[in-house]
N, C-alpha and C positions, 0 to 999 in steps of 0.2 A: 392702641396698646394692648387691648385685652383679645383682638385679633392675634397678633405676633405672639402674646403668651401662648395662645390655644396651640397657634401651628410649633411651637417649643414641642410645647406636653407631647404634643404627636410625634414628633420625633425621638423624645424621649420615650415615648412606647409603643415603641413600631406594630406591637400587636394588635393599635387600634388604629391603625393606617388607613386599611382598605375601610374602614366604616367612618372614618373621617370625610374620606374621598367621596364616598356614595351621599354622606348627609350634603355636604355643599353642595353634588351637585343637585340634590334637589330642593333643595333652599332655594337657591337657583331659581331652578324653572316656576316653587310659587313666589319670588318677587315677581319674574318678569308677567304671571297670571293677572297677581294683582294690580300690579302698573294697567295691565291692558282694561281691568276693570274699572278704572278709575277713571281712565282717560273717557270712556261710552258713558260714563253717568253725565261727567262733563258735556259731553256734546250735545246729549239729549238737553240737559237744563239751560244751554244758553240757546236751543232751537225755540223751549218753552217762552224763557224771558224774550227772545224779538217777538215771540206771536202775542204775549200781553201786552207789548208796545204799541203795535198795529191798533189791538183793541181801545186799547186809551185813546190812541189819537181820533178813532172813529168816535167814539162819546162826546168828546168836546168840539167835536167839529157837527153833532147831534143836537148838544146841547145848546152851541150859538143860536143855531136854526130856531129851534123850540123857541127861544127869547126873543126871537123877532115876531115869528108868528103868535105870541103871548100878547104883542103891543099892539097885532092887529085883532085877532080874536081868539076872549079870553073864557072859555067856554069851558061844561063838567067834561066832555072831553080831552079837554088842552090839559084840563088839571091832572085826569091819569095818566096822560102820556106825562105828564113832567111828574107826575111822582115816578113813573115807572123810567123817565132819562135820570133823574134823582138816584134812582137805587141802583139803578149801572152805574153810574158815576163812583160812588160811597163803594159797591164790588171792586171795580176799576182802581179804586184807590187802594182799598183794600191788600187788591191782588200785586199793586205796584208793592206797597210796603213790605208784603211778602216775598217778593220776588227778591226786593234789596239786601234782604234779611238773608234769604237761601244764595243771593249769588257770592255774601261774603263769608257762609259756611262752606259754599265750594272752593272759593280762593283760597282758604284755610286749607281745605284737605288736599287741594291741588297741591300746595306749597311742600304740605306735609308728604305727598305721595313724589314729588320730586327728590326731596330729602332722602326720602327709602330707597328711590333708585338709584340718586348720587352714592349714599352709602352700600348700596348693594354692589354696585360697577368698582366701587373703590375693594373691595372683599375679593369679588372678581379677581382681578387683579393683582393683589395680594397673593390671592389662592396658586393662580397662573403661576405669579414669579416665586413661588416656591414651589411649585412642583417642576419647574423646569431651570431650577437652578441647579450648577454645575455638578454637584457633586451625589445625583440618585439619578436613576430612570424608571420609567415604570412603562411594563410591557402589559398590553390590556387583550385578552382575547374573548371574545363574543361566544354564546353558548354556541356548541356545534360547530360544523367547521368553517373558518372566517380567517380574514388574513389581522393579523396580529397589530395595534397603537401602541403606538410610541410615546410617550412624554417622557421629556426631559432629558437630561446627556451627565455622561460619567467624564470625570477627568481624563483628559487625555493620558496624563502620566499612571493612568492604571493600566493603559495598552487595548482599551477597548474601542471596538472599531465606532466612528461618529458615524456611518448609513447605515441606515434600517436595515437593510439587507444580509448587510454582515454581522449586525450584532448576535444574530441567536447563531453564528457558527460556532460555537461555543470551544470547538475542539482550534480551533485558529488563534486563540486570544488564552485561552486558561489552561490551568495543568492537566495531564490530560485526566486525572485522578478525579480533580474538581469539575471537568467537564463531565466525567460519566454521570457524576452523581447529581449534578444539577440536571440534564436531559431528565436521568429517571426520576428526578424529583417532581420535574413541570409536567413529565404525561401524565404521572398518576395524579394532581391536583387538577388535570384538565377531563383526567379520564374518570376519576373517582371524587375527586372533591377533596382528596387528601393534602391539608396545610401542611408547611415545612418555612421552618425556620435553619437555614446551614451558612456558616462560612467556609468562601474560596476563596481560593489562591490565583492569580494570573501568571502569563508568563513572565513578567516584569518584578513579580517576588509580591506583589501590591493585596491586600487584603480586604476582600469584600462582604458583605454582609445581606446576601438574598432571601427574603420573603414572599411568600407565596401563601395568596388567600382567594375563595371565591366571595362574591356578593352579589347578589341581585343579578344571578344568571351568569357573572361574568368570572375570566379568572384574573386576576393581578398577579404580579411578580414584578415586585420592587430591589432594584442593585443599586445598592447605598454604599459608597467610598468611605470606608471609616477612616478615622486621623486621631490623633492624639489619645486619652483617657481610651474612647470604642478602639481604634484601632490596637493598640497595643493589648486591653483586653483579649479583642480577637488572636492576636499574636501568640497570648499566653494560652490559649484555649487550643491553637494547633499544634503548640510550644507542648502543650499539657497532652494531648493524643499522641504526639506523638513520641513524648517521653513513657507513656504508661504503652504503646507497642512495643516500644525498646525493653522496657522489665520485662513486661512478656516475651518479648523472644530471648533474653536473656535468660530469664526462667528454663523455657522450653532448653536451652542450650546447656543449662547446668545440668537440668533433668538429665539431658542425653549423654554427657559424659559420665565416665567412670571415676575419677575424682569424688571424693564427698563433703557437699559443701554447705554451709550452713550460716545464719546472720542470728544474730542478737539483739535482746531491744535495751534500752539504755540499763535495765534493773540486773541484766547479764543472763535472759530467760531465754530457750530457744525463740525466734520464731519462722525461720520458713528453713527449710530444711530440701535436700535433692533425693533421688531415690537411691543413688549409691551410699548415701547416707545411713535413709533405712535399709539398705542392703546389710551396712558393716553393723551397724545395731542389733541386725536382727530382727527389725518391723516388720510388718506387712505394710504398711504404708509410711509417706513420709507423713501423716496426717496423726496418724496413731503414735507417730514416735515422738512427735510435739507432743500431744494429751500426756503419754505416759511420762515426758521428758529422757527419754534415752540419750546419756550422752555418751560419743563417741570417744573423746580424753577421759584419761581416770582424774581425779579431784586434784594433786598433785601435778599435774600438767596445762589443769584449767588453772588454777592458781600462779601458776609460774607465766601462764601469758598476760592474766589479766596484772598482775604485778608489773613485767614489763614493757608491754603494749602502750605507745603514747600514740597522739594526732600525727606528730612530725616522724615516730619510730616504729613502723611495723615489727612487727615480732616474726619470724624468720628461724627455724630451726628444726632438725630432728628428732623425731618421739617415737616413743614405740608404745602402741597398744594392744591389745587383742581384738582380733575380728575371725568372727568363728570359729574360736579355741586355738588361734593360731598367731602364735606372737610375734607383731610384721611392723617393720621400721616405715614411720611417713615424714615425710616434707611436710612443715604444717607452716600456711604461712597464715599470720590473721592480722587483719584492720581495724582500727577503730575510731570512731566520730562521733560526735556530741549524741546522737539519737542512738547509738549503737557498735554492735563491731560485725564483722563479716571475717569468715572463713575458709580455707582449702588444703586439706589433706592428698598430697600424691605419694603414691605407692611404691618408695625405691628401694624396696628390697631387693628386688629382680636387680635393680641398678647397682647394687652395692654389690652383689654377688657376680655382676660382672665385670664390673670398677677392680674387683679383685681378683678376679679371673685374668683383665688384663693388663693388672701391675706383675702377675705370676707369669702371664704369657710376655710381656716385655723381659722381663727378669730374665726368664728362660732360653729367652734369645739371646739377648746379651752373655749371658754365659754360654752360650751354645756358640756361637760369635769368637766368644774368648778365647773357646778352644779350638779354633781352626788355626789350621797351619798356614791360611791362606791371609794375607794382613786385607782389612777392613776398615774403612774410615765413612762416617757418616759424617756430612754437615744439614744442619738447617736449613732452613729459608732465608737467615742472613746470610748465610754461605759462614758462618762459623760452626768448631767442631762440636759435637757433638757425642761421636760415641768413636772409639778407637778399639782395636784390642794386644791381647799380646803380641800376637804376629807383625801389628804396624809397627807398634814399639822396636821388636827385635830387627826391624827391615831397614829403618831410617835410624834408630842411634838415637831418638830425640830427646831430653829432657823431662821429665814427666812436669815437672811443673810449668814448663812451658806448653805443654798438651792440655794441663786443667786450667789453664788458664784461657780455653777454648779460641785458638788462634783463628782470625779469617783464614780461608782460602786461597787468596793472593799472598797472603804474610807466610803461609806457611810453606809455601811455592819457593819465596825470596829465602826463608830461611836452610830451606835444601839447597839452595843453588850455593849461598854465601857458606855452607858448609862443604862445597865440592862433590854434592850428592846425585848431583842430577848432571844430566847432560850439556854442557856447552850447545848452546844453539845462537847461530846467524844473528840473528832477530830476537834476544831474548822476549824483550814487549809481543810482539805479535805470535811468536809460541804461548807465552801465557795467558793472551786473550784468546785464544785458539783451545787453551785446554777449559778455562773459564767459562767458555761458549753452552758448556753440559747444560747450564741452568736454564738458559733458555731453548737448548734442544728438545724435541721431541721424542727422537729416539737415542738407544742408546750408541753411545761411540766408545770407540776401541782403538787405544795406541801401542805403540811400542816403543819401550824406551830401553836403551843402549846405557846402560849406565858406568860411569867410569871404576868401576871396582870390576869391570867384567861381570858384571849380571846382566839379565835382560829380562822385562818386566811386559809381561801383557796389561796394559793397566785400560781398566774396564769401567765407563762411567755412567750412571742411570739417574735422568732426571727423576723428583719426585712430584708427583701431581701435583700433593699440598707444598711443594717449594722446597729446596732442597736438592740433594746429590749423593748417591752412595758411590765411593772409590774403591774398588777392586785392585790389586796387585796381585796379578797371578806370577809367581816366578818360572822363566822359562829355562834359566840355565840347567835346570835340572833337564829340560823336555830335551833340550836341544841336546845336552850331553846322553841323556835316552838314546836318542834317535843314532847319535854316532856309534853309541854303543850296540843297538839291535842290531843298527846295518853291518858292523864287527861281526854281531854274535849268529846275524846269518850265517856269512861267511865260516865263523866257527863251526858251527853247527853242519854247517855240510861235511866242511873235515871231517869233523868229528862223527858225524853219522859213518862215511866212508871210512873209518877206521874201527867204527866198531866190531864187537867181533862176534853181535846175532845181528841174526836176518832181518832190514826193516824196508817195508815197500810203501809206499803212499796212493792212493789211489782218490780218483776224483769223482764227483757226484756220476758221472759219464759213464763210470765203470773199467777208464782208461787210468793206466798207471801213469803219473807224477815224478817219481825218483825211486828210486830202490841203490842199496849200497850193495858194495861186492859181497859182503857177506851174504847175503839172501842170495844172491846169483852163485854163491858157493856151495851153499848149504842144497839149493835142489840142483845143479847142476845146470843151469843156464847162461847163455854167454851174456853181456852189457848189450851188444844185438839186438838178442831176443827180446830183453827187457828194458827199451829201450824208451822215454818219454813219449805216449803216444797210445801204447799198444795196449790191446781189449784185455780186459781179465778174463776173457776166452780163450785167446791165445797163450796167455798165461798157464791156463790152466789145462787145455791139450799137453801142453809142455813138462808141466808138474807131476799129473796124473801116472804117468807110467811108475813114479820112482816109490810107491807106496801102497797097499792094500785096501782099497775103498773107493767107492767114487761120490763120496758126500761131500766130504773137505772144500774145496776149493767148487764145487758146482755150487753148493750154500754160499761160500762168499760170492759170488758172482749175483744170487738172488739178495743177499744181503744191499749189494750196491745198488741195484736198479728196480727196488723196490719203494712202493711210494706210502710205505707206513710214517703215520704221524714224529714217531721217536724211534729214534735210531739207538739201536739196543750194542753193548759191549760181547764180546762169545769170547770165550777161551776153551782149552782143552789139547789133543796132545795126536803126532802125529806118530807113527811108526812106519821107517822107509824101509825099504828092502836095503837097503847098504846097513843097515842095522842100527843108525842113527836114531835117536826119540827127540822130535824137536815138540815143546811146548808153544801153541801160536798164541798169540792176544788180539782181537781186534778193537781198536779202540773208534770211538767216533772222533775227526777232530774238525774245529771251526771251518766255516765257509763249505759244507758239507763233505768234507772229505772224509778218508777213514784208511787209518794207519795199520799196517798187519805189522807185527812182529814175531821172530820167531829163533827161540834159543835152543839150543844144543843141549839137551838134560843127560845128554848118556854118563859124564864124568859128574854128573852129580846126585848117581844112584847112591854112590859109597854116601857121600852125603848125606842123603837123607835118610840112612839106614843109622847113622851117626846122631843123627838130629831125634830119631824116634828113641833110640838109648837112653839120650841126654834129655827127653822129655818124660822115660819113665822116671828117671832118676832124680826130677823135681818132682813128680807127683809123689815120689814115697818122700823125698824130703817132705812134703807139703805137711803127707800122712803126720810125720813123726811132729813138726811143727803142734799141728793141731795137739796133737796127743802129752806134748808137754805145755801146752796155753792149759786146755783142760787139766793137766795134773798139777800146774803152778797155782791154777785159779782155787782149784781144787785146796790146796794146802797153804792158800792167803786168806780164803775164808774162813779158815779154823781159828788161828790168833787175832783176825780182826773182830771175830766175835767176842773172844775173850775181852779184849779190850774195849768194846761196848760195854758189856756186861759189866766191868768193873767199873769203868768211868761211869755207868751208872750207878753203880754202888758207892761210890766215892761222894755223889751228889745227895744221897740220904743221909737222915740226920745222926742216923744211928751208928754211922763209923765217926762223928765228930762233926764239929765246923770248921771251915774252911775258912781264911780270909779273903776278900775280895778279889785279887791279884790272882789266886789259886783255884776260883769258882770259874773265872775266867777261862781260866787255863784247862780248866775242866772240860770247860762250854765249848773250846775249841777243837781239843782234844777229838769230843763225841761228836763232833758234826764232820770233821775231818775224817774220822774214822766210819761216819756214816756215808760220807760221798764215796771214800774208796770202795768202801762193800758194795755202792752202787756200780761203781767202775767193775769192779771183778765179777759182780752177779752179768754185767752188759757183756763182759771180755767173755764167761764162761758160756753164755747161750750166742755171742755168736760163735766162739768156736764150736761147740755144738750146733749150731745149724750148718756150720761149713764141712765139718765132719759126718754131714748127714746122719745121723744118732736123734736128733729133734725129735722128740715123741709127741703131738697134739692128743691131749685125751680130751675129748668132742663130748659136750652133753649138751641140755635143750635148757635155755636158763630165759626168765624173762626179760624183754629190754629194760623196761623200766625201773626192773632191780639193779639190774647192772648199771645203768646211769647213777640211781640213789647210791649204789656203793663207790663209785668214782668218783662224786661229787662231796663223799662226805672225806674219802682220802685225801683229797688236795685240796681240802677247806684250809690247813694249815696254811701250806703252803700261798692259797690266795691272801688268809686276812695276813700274811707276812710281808709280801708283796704289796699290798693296798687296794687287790685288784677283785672284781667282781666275775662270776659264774653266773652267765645266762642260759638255759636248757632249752632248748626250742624242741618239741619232740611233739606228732599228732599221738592222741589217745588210741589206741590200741593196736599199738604196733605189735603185741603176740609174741612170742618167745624165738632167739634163735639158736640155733644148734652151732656150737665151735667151741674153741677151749675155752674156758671161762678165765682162769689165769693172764695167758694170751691176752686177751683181747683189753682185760680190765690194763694189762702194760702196755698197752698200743694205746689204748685212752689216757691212761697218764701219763705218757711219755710225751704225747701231744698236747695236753692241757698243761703240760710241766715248761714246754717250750714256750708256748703261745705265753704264760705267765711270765716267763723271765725277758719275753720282748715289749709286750704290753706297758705302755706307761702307765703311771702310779695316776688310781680313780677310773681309770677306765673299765671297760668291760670286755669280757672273752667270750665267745659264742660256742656255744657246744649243739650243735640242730643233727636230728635224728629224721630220718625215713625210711620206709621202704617203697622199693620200687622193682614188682618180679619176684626174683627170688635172691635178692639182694637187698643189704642190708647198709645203709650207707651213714659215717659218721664225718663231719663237719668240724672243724674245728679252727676259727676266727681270732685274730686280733688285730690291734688298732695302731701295731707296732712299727716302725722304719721301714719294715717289708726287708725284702730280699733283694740287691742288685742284680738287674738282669746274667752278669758276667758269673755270677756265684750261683744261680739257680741250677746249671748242670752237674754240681759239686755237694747240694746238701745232703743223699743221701748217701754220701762217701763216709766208709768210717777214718775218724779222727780230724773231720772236717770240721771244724768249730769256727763262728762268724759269732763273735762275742761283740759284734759293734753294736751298740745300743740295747746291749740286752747288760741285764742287772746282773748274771753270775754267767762266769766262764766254766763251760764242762770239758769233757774229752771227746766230744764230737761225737758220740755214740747212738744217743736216742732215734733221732730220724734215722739212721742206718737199721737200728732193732726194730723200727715200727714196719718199714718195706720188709725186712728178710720173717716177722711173722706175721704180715698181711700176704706177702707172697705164699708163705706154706698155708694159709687159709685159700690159697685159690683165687686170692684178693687183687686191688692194684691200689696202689695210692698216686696223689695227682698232685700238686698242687701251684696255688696261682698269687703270685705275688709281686707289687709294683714298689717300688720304693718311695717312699712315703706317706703309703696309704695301704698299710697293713698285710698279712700272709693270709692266705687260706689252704686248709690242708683236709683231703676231703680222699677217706680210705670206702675202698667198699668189699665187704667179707659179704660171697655169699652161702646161703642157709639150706643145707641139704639132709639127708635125710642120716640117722641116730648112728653114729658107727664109733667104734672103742678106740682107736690108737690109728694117729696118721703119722708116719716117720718120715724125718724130713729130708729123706733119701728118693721117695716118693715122690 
């Protein structure tokens, strides 16, 4: 019993294995010492006891003797020899009782030393069947190089090979993970003496437990089959390596993304944090931003999580914070578990701005869609409808509520048919699974359909990658009725070319003529012959040349045709024949590289133009006198409209009386009415002075930055009325420019007056200055509807007013007045404007050198 305890303990602590193993066996070898000693004392004393026998029996076989010869003669002789067979005898006896005595102390320890070795052989044995019971082995190697013992065998079901041979192939039987690591664990305990304690793995999933120790020159390395309690231990210990490389590379992976992400301990304290984290904090480390506690939510965002964050409900939702002064929407979604909660903020600002970019770019198609003349039907992926537009509506006739009610593709097939809209076909089924087929086509197809109303329809169909069909209807009755009509209007057109009554020849890239009408063979004198399809514009022009003064005409057009310039240029100008004709010619380029000469008869239309120069001086002096009464009316509407400023502002002091409400009013309106007209006549009477060339610019050197303070304090009214803000963008020391100072401050306010009355209410208008040369350049921004592109060639038309989304309707004046004195300054204004993302108007006056008076006849 107290055997089988020991070999427990040992198992129970594998660390004292190998010194287990080494004290038996030399237990061991001193029983079997002892035994052998035991057995040589034995031999020798029972050799001792037969030689005391011997002696005995010789004394008494002495002694007879003696006792006979006594009865013959009894002599001082006799008597010392019988003392002296006396005193052997009494030795003799002596030495028997001794002998008795020692032979039953050797029975004793004989007994005893059998005992020892019975108990030793039983230990033996013992020892044996527990080192070579099933479930360890132990590999024994001798110091220096020797071939490897074996004791004892692993289960089979751990996949371990049962010959010696194949056990140490280590990479055949185990992972191969667990194989590296055991190889390098047994050279260095064989090579260095370095113990190790490791659990592998086999290939069979099986858990083993290797020990490696030297003793007494030798090295061991014992593989022990764990089960139950050890085994699962073991389990949990690779269970446990290899859940802590999993955090670790989890770690390492949060590290790496850009995401910031964060965990909590149960108290709601940071604790481990990623470096995108301290990125948006602002740390140097994530290590520093734990110490300092930097959080990434404001207090109101931490609170609204932990408030609703449960075990069974993550929290899920948009926040916005600041990260680096910059106020940016995240996806925050966070966890939480008895020990804590965990964290992850993504950054969809980007996504939200393009989330919205392509609900505007959807948008935009769809109405872009809406308005083709061409009809459009999208379906889905279910093959129902999905987007239609006006043109389908107006094409089919159909119900709008039966369109929003997003009909299949098949249903809406059957419903054109059952309405008489479609064509009658043979096989209605197999025509409509034949047009139905789009969805699983690859490419696109293209039918045509005959439809009974007399249309005819290209209908044009386009699978969608992600599933779906776009349907086209192109209508062809237009093309078709095209086509009959061009082929007419050829026809026409040749008539009609032949009946014209100037000269028209056609000529081809070749340099050879095309057609020519009789009037051109009239006009220089050639027969249909001559100019007949075919012939060179050389021969042409031997022909032509005589009937006129010059020999450029016609040898130019000839280089015109057979020359190989990029672009083919128009030439007009005038001929003079000798028959005293003046034909005006034209060359024109026309498609497929030809080029049309034309040429008309000006001589009955000298009187004419002698007529026309009459009738054109005769508007310019109307013009003159126009001008001359805008200037004198303007002139005598600004005298009474003064007057009546002046009084309606006297009417508003307190000193002529008070007014009741109703009349203040009337007052208020009066003075602003009467202030817009004075603006209107002051706008009428400087452009008619500038169109009357009379504009005088009296030019001096003023600085910019006073002129801007003076501009900016003028239309201060006019902004805090509006609700609108004045931004100056201007670099420091822009220096003075020389122009009218007048001028220029009404080119700044008629610009900042505009920009105001478009600008929606809160917003801001930009006013930015620079120079750049000798130019002076002023800016002027708003944030207003913009300009449609259709109106942008009309805004500086006078009486052009686009009062759409602007807060007061004027007379279209201002931008007219701002170009005609940016012009007389020598200037250009420009501007760039998109519809719904504001105007810019950007004048540039440049700054020359001090002069008195520029007229704007100049």
């Amino acid at each position: 019993m107290s055997v089988m305890k020991k070999s427990l303990r040992r198992q129970a602590d594998p660390c004292r294995g190998d010194a287990n193993h080494t004290a038996l066996t030399l237990r061991f070898g001193q029983l079997c010492g002892a035994v052998a000693g035991k057995m040589g004392r034995l031999k020798r004393t029972w050799t001792a006891f037969l030689s005391g026998t011997v002696l005995s029996n010789a004394t008494t076989a002495f002694a007879q003797e003696s006792g006979a010869a006594a009865a013959k003669l009894f002599s001082s002789t006799e008597v010392v020899i019988s003392s002296l067979v006396v005193g052997a005898l009494g030795a003799a006896l002596l030495s028997a009782v001794w002998l008795v005595r020692q032979r039953g102390n050797m029975q004793a320890e004989t007994q005893e030393m059998r005992s020892a070795l019975s108990d030793a052989q039983q230990r033996i044995s013992k020892y044996e069947a527990l080192i070579a019971e099933k479930n360890r082995r132990i590999v024994v190697w001798e110091n220096g190089p020797s071939k490897p013992e074996f004791l004892g065998q692993l289960p089979p079901e751990t996949g371990a090979p049962q010959q010696d041979r194949e056990f140490l192939a280590f990479g055949r039987w185990m992972r191969p993970t667990s194989a590296i690591e055991i190889e390098k664990a047994i050279e260095l305990l064989r090579g260095e003496a370095r113990s190790f304690d490791m659990v592998v793995e086999t290939s069979r999933d099986e858990i083993l437990e290797v020990q490696g120790r030297v003793s007494g020159g030798k090295a061991f390395v014992r593989f022990i089959a764990l089960n139950n309690l050890r085994a699962e231990l073991a389990e949990l210990k690779i269970e446990r390596e290899r859940l802590t490389h999993s955090i670790s590379l989890f770690h390492s992976l949060l590290d790496a993304i850009e995401q910031p992400v964060w965990r909590r301990d149960a108290q709601g304290k940071l604790a481990w944090v990623n470096h995108a984290y301290s990125d948006a904090v602002e740390a140097p480390t994530p290590h520093q931003a734990l110490e300092e506690g930097r959080e990434f939510l404001g207090t109101i965002a931490r609170e609204k999580i932990a408030a609703t964050t449960t075990p069974t409900s993550p929290f899920h939702d948009r926040m916005s914070t600041v990260v680096r002064g910059n106020r940016t929407m995240f996806d925050v979604v966070d966890v939480v578990v008895p020990g804590g909660s965990a964290g992850m903020a993504t950054d969809v600002s980007e996504a939200e701005t393009v989330r919205e970019e392509l609900k505007r770019t959807l948008k935009s198609h769809a109405e872009t869609l809406d308005h083709l003349a061409t009809p459009v039907a999208i379906f889905d992926g279910e093959r129902r409808l999905q987007f239609y537009n006006q043109a389908f509506v107006q094409l089919w006739d159909l119900a709008l509520p039966f369109l929003e009610s997003r009909p299949d593709n098949s249903e809406l097939l059957d419903t054109l048919r059952s309405s008489g809209k479609l064509p009658e076909q043979l096989n209605w089924r197999s025509w409509k699974e034949a047009a139905l087929a789009i969805y699983q086509a690859l490419d696109t197809k293209t039918d045509t359909w005959h439809l009974p109303n007399g249309q005819t329809l290209r209908v044009i169909a386009t699978a969608h990658p992600q599933g779906g069909a776009t349907w086209v209807f192109e209508n062809l009755t237009e093309q078709v009725d095209l086509e009959t009509r061009y082929n007419t209007l050829v026809r026409v057109q040749g008539e009609t070319i032949d009946h014209l009554s100037e000269g028209v020849a056609v000529f081809g890239p070749d340099g050879r003529i095309r057609l020519s009408n009789p009037a051109f063979r009239a006009l220089w004198g050639i027969t249909a012959e001559e100019a007949k399809p075919g012939t060179h514009i050389k021969a042409i022009e031997s022909l032509c040349s005589p009937s006129y003064d010059g020999s450029d005409g016609w040898r130019r057009f000839g280089q015109m045709l057979t020359n190989f310039d990029d672009e083919r240029r128009s030439l007009q100008g005038t001929f003079e024949l000798y028959s005293g004709l003046i034909l005006d010619y034209a060359v024109t380029p026309l498609p497929n590289a030809q080029t049309m000469f034309t040429f008309v008869d000006m001589t009955a239309s000298a009187r004419a133009e002698r007529a026309l120069k009459e009738k054109n001086e005769a508007l310019q002096k109307a013009d003159e006198i126009k001008n001359d009464f805008v200037q004198h009316v303007s002139y005598e509407l600004r005298s009474p409209l003064t007057n009546i400023i002046g009084f309606t502002d006297l009417l508003k002091t307190p000193g002529v009386g008070e007014l009741n409400g109703r009349q203040a009013e009337y007052i208020d309106h009066i003075s602003t009415s009467s202030s817009v007209l004075l603006t209107i006549v002051n706008d009428i009477l400087d452009l008619a002075t500038v169109d009357a060339g009379i504009m005088q610019l009296s030019y001096s050197e003023m600085p910019v930055d006073d002129l801007l303070d003076d501009v900016a304090m003028q239309i201060a009214d006019r902004l805090h009325e509006s609700n609108v803000t004045l931004e100056i963008t201007a670099p420091t020391g822009l220096g003075t420019i020389v122009a009218d100072e007048q001028r220029l401050k009404q080119i700044l306010l008629k610009l900042l007056t505009n920009a105001t009355n478009f600008a929606p209410e809160g917003s801001a208008i930009t006013l930015e200055c620079w120079r750049k040369s000798a130019n002076i350049f002023f800016s002027v921004s708003d944030k207003g509807p913009g300009i449609p592109p259709d109106m942008l060639k009309t805004v500086f038309d006078r009486f052009s007013s686009n009062s759409k989304g602007g807060k007061r309707s004027g007379a279209g004046l201002g931008l007219s007045i701002v170009e005609s004195f940016v012009t007389l300054h020598k200037g250009e204004v420009t501007i760039d404007s998109r519809a719904g993302q504001g105007t810019t108007i950007t004048c540039r006056i440049p700054t020359g050198t001090l002069m008195h008076s520029v007229a704007a006849a100049e």
